[in-house]
N, C-alpha and C positions, 0 to 999 in steps of 0.2 A: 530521413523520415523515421521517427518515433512513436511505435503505437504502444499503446497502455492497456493492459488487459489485465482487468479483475473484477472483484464485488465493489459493494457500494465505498469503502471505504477509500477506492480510486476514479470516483466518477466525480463529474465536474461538479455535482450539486451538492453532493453530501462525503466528497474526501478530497482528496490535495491533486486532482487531475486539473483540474484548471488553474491550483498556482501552479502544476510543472508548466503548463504551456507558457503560464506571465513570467517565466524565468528562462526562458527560450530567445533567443536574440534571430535574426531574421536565416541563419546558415541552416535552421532545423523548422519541421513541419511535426504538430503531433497530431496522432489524430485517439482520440481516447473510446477506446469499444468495451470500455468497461461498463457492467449491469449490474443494479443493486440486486439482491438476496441469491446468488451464484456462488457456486462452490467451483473448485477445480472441475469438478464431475459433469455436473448440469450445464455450465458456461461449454463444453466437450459436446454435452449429450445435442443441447439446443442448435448445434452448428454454429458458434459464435464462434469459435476458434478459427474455423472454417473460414469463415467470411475475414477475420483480421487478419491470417495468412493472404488473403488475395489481395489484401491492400498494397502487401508486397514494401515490407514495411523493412528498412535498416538495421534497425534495434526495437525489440519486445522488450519491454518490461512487466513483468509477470508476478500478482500478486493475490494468495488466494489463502486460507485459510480461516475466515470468521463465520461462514456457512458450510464448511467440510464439517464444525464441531456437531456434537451428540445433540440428538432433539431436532432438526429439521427435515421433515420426512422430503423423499427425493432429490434432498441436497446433501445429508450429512452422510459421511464416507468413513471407514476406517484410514489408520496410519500408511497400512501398505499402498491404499487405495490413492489417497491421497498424492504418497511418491510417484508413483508408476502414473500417475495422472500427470505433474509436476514435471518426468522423466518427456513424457512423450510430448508436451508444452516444447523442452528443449531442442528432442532429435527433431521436430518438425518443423521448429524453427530453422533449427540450421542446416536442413535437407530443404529449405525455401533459397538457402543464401545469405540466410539473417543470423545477427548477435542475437541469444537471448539473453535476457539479466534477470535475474531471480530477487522476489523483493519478499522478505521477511513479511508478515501481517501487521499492522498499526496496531497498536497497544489500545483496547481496551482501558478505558480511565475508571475501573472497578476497584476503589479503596478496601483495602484490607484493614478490618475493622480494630483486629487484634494488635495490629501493626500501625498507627496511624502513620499521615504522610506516606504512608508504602501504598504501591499496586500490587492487588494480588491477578496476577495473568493466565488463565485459561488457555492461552495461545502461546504458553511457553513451550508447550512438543513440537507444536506447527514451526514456530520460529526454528528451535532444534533443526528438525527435520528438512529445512530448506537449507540450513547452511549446510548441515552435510552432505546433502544431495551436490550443491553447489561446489565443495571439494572433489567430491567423487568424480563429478562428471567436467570438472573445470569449466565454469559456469563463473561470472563474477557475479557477486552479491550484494544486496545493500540489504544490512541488517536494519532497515525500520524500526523493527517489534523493539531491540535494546534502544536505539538513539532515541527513540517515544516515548519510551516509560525512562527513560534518563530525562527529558527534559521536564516531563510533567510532573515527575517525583521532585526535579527542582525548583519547579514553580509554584506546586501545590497545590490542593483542592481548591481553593479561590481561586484562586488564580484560574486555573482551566478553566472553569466556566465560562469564562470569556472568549471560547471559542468552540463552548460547545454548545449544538440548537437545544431549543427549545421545546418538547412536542408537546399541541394542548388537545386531550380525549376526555369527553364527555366534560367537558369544562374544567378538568383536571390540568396541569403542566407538570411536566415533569421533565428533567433532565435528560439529554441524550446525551451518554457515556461511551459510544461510539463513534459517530458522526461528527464531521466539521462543517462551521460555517465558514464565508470568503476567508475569514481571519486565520480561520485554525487552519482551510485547504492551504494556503499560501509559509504559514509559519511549519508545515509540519515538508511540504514541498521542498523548502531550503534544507530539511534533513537530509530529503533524498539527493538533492542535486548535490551538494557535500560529499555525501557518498559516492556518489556516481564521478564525482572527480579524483576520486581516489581510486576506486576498484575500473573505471573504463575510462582512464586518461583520454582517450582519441574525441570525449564525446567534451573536453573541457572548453574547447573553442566557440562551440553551441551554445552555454549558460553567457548570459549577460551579468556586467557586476552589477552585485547586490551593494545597497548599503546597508551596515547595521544593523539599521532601528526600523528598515522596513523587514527587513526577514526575523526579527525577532520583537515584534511589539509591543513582548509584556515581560515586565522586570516584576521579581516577583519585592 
């Protein structure tokens, strides 16, 4: 049993939680108690932690950082804050009985202007700071935040578009630079599960083979 716990950029509707489940073969159950605008802090404060501990879940995967950041009142946290938050995700996992796996934050697709083709990342401390946390406390990790902006750096700002929504205010559309839709949740999913067969070998007999051209559907 694999539960998933983070903000929105792990829920089924608006990040790659429901392509991990479609790359799940029948030996694994996920169940996904991730909530969109949740920081490490608030997903803690809410009891949501609480409740996905009782599911009494195998392996946590654990990924928070894009509402810890500055500017969101009752969610955004300092550095320290953040870890010791991150810390206690782990000890209570594994005082349940459970693996936890610590997941980097997804790359924000925020183009550095100066830079073309380049991301510029505001979640490059948050990424930092989980891997070291994850050395410290031997923890294994799947670095999201680099294999995201590795791929979408390779595929380009056109490119990405094509799996990221749409949101339309006041008759306005505009781009969403965070969020995925089915396409993006599923293509950014096979990063994770890649990783995850690297850094928790035990969990490789659980992903189903992929092919190709379905986990990577856009050539740039």
């Amino acid at each position: 049993k694999i539960i998933l716990v983070g903000d929105s950029t792990v829920t089924d509707s608006a990040g790659w939680g429901l392509g991990f489940a479609q790359l799940l073969n029948d030996r694994a159950e996920c169940i996904n108690t991730a909530q969109g605008g949740r920081s490490s802090m608030s997903f803690l404060k809410e009891g949501r932690w609480t409740n996905a501990l009782a599911l009494k879940g195998n392996y946590y995967l654990i990924q928070f950082g894009h509402n810890n950041e500055p500017g969101k009142p009752g969610r955004s946290t300092d550095m320290p804050t953040y870890i010791s938050d991150l810390t206690r995700y782990v000890d209570e996992a594994r005082a349940a009985g459970a693996k936890p796996v610590l997941i980097t934050p997804l790359v924000r697709r925020h183009w550095d202007k100066a830079n073309p083709g380049k991301i510029k990342s505001t979640l490059a401390p948050y990424a930092d700071a989980v891997k070291k946390l994850a050395a410290a406390k031997h923890v294994p990790v799947v670095d999201l935040h680099a294999r995201s902006l590795e791929l979408c750096e390779a595929l380009g700002p056109e490119k990405c578009l094509e799996f990221s929504p749409v949101k339309t205010v006041d008759g306005k559309s505009t781009v969403d630079n965070t969020h995925l839709n089915a396409q993006g949740g599923l293509l950014f999913a096979a990063l994770v599960v890649a990783e995850l067969r690297q850094s928790v070998p035990d969990l490789t007999p659980c992903f189903r083979a992929m092919n190709e051209s379905e986990v990577r559907p856009i050539a740039k």
